[in-house]
VEXGU-791890 format. One record per residue: residue in one letter; x, y, z of N, C-alpha, C in turn. Coordinates in steps of 0.02 Angstrom, whole numbers, padded with zeros to 5 digits, always signed. Atoms other than C-alpha are relative to their C-alpha. Layout:
// VEXGU-791890
AXYZXYZXYZ...
***
This chain:
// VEXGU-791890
X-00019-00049-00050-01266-01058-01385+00076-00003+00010X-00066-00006-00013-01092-00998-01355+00014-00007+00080X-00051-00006-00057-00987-01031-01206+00030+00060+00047X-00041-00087-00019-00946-00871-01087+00085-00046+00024X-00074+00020+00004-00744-00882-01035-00002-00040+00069X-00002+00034-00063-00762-00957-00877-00049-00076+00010X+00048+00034+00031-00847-01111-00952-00081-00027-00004X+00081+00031-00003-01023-01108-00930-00039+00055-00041X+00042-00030+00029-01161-01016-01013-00032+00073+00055X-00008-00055-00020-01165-00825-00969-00072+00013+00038X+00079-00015-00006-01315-00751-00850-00062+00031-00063X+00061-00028+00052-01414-00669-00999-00019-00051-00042X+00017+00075+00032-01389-00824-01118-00046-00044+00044X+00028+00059-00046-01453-00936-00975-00095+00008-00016X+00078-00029-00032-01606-00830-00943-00039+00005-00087X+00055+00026+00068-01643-00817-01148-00038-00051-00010X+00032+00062+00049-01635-00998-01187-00064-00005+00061X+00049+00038-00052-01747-01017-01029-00054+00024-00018X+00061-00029+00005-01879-00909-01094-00024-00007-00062X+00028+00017+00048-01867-00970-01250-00040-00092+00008X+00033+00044-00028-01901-01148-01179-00065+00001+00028X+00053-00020-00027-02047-01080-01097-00047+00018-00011X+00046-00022+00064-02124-00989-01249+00001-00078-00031X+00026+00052+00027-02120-01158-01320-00036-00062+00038X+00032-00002-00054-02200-01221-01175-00084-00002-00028X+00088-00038+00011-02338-01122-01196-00026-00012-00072X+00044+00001+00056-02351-01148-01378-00014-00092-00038X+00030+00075-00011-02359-01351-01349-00091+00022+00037X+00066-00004-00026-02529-01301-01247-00035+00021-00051X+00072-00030+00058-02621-01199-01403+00026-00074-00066X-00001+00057+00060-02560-01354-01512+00020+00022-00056X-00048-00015+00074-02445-01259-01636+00041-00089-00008X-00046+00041+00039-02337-01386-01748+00063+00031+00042X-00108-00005-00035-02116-01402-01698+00004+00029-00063X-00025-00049+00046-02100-01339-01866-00023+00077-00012X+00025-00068-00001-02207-01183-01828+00044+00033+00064X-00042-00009-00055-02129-01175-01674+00063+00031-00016X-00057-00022+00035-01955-01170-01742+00030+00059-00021X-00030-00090+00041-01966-01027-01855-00017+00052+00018X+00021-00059-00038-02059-00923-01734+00062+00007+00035X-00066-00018-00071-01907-00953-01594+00053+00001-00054X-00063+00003+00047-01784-00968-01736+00042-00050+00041X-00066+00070-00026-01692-01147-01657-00015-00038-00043X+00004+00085+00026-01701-01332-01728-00062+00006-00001X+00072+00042-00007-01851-01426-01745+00015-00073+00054X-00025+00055-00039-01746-01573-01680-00004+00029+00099X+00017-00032-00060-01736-01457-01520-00067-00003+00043X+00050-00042-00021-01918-01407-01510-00017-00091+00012X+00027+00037-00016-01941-01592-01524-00008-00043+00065X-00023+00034-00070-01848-01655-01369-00049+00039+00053X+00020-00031-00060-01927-01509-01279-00081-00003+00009X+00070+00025-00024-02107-01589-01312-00006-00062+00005X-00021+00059-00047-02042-01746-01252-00004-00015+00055X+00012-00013-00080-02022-01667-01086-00051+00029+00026X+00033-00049+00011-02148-01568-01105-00076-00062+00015X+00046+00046+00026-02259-01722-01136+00010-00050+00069X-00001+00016-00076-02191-01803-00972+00013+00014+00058X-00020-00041-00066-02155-01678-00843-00035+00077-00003X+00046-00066-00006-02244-01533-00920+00024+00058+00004X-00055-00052-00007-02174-01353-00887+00069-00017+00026X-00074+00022-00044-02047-01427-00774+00030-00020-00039X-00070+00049+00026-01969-01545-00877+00027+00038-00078X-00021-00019+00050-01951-01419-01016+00064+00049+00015X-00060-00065-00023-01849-01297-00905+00086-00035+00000X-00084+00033+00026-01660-01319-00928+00020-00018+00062X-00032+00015-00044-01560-01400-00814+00068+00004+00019X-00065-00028-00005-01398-01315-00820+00046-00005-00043X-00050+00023+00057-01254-01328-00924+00037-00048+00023X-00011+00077+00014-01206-01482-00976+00070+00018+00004X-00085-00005-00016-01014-01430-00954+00016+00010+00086X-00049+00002-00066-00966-01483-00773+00065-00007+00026X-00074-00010-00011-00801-01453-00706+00012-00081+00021X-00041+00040-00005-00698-01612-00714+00032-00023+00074X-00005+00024-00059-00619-01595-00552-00037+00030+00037X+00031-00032-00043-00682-01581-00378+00039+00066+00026X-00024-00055-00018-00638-01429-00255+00048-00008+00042X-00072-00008-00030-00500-01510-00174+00058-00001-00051X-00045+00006+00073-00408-01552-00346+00001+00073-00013X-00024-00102+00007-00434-01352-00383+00047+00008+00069X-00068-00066-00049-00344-01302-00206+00046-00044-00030X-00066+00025+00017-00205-01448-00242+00014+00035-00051X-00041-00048+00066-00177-01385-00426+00020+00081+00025X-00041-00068-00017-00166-01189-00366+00065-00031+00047X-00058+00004-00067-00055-01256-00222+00078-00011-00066X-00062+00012+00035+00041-01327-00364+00038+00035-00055X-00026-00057+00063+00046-01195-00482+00041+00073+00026X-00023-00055-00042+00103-01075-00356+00069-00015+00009X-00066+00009+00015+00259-01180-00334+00053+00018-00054X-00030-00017+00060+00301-01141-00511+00031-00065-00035X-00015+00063+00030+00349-01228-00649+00083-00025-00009X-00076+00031-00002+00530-01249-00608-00001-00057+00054X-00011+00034-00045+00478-01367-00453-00035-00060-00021X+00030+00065+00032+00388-01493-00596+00059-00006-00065X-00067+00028+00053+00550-01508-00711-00028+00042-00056X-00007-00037+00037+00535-01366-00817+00051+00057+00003X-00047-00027-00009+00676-01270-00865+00012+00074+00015X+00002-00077+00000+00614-01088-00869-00081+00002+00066X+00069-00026-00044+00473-01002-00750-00068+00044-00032X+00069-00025+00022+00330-00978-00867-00064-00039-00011X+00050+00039+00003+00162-01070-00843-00045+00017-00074X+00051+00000+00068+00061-01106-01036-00048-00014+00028X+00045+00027+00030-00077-01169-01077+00005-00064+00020X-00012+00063+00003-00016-01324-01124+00035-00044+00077X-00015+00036-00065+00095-01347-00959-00024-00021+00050X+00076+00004-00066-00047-01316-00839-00051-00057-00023X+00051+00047+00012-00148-01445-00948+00040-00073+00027X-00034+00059-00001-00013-01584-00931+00012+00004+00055X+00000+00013-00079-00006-01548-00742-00055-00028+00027X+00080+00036-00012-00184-01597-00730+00001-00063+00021X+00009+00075+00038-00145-01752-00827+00032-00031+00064X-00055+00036-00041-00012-01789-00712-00019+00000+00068X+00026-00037-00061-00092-01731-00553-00056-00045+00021X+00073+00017-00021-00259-01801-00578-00031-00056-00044X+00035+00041+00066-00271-01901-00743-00053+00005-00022X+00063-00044+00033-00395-01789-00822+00011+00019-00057X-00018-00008+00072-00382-01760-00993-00041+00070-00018X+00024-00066+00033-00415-01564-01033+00023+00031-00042X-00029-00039+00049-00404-01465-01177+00033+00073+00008X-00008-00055-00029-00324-01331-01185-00029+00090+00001X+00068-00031-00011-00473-01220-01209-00015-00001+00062X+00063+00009-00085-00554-01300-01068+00056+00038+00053X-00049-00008-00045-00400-01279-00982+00000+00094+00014X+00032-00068-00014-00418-01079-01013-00048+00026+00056X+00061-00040-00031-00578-01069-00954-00002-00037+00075X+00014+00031-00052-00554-01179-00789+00071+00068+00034X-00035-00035-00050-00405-01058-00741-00047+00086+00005X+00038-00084-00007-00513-00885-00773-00067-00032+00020X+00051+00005-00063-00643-00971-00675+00016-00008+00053X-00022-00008-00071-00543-00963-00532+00040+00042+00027X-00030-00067-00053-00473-00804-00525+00071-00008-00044X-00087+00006+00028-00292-00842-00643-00008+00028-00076X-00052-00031+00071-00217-00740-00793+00041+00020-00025X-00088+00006+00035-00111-00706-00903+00047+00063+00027X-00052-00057+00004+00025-00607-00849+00056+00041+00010X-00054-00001+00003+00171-00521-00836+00048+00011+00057X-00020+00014-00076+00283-00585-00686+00054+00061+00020X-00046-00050-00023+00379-00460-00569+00064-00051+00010X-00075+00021-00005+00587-00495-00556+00011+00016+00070X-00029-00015-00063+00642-00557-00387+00073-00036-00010X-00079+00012+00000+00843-00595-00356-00011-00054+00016X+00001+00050-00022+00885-00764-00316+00035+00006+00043X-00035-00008-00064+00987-00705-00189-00050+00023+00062X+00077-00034-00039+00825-00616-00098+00004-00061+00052X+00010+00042-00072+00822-00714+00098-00062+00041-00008X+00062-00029-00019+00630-00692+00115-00006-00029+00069X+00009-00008-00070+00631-00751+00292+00043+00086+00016X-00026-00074+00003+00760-00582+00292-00060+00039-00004X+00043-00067+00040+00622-00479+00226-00057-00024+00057X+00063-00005-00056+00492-00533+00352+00010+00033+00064X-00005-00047-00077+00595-00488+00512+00028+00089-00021X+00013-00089+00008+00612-00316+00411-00045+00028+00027X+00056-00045+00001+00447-00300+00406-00015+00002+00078X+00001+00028-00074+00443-00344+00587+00008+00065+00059X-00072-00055-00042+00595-00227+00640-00046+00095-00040X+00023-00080+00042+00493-00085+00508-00051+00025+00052X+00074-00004-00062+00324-00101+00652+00041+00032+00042X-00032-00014-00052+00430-00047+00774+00020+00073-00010X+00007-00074+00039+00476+00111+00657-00033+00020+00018X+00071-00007-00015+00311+00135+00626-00033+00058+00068X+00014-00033-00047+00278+00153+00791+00046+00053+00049X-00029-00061-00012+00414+00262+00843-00022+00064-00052X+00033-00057+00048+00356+00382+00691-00057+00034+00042X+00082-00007-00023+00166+00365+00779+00020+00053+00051X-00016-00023-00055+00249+00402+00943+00004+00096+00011X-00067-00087-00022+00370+00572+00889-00053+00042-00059X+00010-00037+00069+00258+00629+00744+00048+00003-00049X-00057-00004+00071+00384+00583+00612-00026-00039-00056X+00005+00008+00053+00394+00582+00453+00029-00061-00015X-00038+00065+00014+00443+00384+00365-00007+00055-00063X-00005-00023+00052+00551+00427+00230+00022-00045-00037X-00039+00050+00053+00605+00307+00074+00037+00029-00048X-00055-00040+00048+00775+00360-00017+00026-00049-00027X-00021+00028+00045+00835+00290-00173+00042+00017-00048X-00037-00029+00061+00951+00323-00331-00030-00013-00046X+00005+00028+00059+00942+00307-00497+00037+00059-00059X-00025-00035+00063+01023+00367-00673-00009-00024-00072X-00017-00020+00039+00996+00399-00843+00043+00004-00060X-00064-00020+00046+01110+00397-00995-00052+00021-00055X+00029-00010+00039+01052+00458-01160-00042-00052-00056X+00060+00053+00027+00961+00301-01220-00051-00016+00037X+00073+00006-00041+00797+00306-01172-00039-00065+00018X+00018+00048-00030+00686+00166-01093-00040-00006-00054X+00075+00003+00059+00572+00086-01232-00043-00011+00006X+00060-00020-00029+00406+00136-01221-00051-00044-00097X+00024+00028+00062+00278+00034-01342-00046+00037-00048X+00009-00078+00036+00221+00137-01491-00058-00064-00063X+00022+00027+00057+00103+00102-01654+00031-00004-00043X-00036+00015+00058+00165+00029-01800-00036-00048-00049X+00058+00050+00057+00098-00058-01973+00053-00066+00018X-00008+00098-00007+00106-00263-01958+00065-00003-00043X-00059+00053+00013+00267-00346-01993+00081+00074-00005X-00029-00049+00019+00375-00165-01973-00001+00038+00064X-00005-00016-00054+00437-00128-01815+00035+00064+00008X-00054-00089-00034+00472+00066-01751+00061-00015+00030X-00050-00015-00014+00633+00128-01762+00008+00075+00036X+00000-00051-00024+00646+00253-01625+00132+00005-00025X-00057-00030+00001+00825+00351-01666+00058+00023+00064X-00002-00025-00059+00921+00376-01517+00107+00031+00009X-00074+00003+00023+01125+00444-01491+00041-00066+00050X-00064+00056-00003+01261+00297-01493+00046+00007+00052X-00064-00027-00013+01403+00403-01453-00023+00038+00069X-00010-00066-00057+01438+00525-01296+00016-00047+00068X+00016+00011-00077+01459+00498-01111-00036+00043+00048X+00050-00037-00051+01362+00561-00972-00061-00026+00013X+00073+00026-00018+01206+00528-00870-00023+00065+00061X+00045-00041-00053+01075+00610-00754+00001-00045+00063X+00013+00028-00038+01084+00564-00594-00063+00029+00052X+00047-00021-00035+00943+00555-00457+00005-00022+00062X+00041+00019-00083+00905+00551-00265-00047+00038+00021X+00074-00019-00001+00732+00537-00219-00012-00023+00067X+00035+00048-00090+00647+00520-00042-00071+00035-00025X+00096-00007+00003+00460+00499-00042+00000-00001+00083X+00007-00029-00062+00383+00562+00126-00064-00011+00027X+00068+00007+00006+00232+00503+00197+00004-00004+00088X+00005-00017-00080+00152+00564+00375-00074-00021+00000X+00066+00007-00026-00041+00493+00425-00019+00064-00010X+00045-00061-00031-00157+00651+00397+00034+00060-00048X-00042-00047+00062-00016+00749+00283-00010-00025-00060X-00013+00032+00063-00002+00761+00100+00065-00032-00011X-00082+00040+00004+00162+00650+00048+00029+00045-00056X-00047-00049+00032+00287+00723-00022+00067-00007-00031X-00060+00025+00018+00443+00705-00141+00047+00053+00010X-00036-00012+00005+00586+00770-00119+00085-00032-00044X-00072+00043+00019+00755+00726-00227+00053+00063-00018X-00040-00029+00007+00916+00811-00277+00030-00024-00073X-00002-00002+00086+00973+00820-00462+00083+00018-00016X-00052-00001+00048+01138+00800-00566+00012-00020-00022X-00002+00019+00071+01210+00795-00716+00059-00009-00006X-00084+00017+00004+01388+00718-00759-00010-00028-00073X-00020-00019+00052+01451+00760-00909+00070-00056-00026X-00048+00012-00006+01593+00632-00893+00070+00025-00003X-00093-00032+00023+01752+00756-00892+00037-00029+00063X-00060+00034-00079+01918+00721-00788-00019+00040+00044X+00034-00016-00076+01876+00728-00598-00048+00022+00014X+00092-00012-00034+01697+00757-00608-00011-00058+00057X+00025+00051-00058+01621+00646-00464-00049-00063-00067X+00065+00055+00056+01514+00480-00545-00052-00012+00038X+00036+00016-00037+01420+00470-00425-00027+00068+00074X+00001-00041-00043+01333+00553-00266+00049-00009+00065X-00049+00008-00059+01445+00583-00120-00034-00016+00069X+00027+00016-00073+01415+00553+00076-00020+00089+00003X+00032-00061-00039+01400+00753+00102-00060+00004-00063X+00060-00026+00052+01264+00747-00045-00060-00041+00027X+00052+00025-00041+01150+00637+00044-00015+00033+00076X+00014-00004-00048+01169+00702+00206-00035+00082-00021X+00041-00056+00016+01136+00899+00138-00087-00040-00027X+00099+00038+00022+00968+00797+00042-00038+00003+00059X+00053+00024-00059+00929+00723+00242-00028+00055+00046X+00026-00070-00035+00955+00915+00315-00057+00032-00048X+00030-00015+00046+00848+00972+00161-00094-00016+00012X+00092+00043+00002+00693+00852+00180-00014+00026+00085X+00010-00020-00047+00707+00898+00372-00028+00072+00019X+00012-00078-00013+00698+01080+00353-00064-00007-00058X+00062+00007+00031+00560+01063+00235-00081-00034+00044X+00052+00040-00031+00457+00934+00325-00034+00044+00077X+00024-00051-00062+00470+01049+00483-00016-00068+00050X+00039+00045-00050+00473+00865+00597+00055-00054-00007X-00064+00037-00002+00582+00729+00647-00016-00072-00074X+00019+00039+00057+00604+00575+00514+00035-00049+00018X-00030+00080-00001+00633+00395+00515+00012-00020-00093X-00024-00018+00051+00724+00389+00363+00028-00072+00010X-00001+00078+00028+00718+00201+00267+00049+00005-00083X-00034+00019+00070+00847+00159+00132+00056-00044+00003X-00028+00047+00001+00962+00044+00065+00086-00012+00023X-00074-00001-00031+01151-00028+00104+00030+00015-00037X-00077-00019+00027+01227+00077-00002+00063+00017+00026X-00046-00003-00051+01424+00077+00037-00013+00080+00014X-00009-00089-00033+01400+00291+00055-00042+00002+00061X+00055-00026-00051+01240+00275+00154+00043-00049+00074X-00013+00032-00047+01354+00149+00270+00077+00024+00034X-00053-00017-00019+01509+00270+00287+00031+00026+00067X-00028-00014-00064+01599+00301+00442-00032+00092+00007X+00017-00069-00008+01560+00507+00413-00059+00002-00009X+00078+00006+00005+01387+00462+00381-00032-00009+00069X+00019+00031-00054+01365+00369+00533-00003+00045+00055X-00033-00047-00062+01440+00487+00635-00053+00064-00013X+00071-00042+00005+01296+00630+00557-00058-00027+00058X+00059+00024-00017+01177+00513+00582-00028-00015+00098X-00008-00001-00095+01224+00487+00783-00011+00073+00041X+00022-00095-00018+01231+00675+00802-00060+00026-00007X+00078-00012+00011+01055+00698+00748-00028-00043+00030X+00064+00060-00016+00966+00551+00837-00046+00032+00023X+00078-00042-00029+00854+00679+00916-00056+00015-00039X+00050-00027+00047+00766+00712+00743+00017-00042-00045X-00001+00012+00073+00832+00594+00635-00004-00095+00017X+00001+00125-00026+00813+00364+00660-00005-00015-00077X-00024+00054+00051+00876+00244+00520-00016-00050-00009X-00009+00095-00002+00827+00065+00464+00027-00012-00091X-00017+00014+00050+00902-00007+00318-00042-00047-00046X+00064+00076+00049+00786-00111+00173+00048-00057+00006X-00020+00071-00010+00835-00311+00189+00028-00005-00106X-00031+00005+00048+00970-00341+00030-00035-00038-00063X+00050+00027+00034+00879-00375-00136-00066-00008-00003X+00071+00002+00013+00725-00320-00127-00030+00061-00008X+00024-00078+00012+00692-00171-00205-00090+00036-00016X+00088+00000-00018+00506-00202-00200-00046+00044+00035X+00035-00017-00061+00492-00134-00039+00009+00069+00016X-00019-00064-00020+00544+00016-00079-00038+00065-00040X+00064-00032+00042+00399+00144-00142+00044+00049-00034X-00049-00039+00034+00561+00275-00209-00011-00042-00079X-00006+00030+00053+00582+00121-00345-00090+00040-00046X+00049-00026+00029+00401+00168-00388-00007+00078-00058X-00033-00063+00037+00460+00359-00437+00031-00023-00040X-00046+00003+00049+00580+00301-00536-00038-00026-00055X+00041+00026+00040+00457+00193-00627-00040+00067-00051X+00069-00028+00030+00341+00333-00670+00046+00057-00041X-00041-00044+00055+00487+00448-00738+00034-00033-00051X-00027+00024+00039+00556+00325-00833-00054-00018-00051X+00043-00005+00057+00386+00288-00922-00015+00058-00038X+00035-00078+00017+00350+00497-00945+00091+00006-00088X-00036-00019+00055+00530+00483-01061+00028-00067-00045X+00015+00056+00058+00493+00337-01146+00020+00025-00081X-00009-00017+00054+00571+00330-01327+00031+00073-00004X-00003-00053+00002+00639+00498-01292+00062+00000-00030X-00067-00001+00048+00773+00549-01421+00015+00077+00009X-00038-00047-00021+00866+00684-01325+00049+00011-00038X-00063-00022+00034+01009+00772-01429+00038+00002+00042X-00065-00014-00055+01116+00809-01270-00043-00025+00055X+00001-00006-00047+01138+00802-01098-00081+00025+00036X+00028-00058-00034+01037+00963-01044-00067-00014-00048X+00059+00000-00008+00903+00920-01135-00053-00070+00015X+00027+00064-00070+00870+00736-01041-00010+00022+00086X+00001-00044-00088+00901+00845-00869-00071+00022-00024X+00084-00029-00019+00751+00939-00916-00080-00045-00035X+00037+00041+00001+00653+00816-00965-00022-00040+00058X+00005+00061-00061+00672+00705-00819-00008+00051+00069X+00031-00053-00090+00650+00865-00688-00058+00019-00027X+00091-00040+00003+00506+00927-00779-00059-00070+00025X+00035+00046-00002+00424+00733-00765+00011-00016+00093X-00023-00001-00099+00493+00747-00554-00047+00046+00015X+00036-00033-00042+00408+00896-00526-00066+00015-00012X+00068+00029-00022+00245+00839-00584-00019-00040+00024X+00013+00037-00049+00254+00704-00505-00003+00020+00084X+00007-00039-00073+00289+00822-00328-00059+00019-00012X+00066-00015-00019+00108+00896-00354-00058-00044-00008X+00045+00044-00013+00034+00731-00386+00011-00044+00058X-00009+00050-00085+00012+00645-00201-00023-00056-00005X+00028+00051+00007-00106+00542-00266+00053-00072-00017X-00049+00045+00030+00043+00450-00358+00048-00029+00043X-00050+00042-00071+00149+00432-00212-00011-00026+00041X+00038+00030-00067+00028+00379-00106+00003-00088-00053X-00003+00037+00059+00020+00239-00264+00051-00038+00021X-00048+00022+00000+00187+00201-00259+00031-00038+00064X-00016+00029-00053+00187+00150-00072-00058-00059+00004X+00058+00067+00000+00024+00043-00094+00031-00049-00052X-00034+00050+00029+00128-00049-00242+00039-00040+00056X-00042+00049-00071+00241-00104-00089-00017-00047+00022X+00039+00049-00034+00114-00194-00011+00001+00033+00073X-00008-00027-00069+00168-00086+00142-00055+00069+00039X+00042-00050-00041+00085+00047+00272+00004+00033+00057X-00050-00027-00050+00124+00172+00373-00040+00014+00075X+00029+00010-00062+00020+00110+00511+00028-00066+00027X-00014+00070-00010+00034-00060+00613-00071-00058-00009
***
């Protein structure tokens, strides 16, 4: 019998061999031969013999199985310690990088518990408890996570001013573009890796500002603003302070409702003529800033994600035709809500308390 991944013997296996134990059982009572036996159940003979052994001193009972013979090594406080310890990571056991093997997690054992596991077993003891393989998210080492808690703290308080005024929470972000596309993973024959083509030369990028919009009871909603810099002398590189604030009158007159409008410390979003908007409107408009380095928390990053997978590998000849690529992949994403609603549950966040 094979092994299921979580090391014990799978429910259907269990329940075969048990009924094949049982048919042989029954065919100890009519007084068949182990070698007739055998080739009827198709097992051993050596098998059939043990099982009229038991059979011979316990009777049905002692033929029925008694579980699999592979018991877990440690007890269930050694499992919480090891997670406790694997959660630390493996830079806080003298390893130089932050990726947990196989092999590392076995020699933590050793070291932990003086248990000697393979690293098989070792497999199947972490996907019996819920651990796999896979591919870790990038946080800053600058990231203050006590910071990020009295966000979330200072965000409840939002929240409930939103609840209060009927407003809209809004999340605004940037992002840009140049004509090398994001690489997207493709088929290819063994040992002959795709060469996507892409241009070298030029300057210019697409730029983006995006606010995602989400009200209890409404559909959510994107809104962003779009340009393209061509790099010539005195084009702008960037968005300006009156290009965000037209965006904040924009999403306002759209939304038809006041907005608590969440984004980061960029120096524009922190400019003296900004500020001074933003004071003039307090009747329809409230501010909190995301906690530095943690772009996690910000469901906008999510948009960006999902346009940057739609132009995957994309080998644009120019400019103008990456702009319409990347607005045509925006404004399907505006009639999918489902996706934005997505992109705020990636957060971990909610626009309740």
């Amino acid at each position: 019998m094979r092994y299921a991944q979580g090391g014990g013997l799978t429910d259907a296996r269990r329940a075969a061999r048990e009924r094949v134990r049982l048919e042989a059982a029954g065919r100890f009572e009519d007084g068949a031969k182990n070698k007739e036996i055998a080739a009827a159940l198709r097992v051993g003979e050596r098998s059939v013999e043990r099982w009229r052994r038991q059979w011979r001193e316990s009777g049905v009972e002692g033929v029925r199985s008694k579980g699999s013979p592979g018991r877990p090594k440690l007890s269930a406080a050694q499992i919480v310690r090891l997670e406790t310890e694997l959660e630390r990571g493996p830079l806080a056991h003298g390893w130089v990088d932050q990726r947990w093997t196989l092999a590392r997690v076995k020699t933590l054992i050793g070291r932990l518990f003086h248990v000697s596991y393979t690293v098989e077993g070792t497999w199947r003891l972490l996907k019996r408890h819920g651990w796999s393989w896979q591919q870790p998210a990038r946080r800053a080492i600058e990231r203050d996570d006590e910071a990020v808690e009295l966000w979330k703290k200072e965000v409840a308080a939002g929240k409930s001013t939103a609840a209060a005024r009927g407003a809209w929470i809004v999340c605004e972000d940037e992002a840009s573009q140049s004509l090398r596309p994001p690489r997207a993973r493709s088929w290819g024959r063994v040992g002959r890796t795709p060469v996507v083509r892409v241009r070298g030369r030029g300057s210019g990028r697409v730029s983006m500002a995006g606010m995602v919009c989400f009200r209890p009871g409404d559909r959510s909603r994107l809104i962003y603003s779009f340009r393209v810099h061509r790099g010539r002398k005195g084009e702008p590189k960037g968005f300006t302070w009156q290009d965000y604030r037209d965006l904040i009158v924009r999403a306002h007159n759209q939304l038809k409702g006041p907005i608590v409008l969440v984004w980061d410390n960029l120096r524009t979003h922190l400019m003296p003529r900004m500020k001074e908007f933003i004071a003039a409107n307090e009747d329809w408009l409230t501010v909190f800033h995301f906690p530095s380095y943690a772009p996690d928390l910000n469901p906008q990053e999510g948009i960006w994600s999902l346009v940057k997978r739609t132009i995957g590998n994309l080998a644009a000849a120019n400019l103008d035709q990456l702009a319409a690529a990347v607005k045509r992949s925006l404004r399907k994403t505006q009639y999918r809500p489902h996706l934005i609603d997505s992109c705020l549950i990636g957060t971990g966040l909610t626009l309740t308390n």
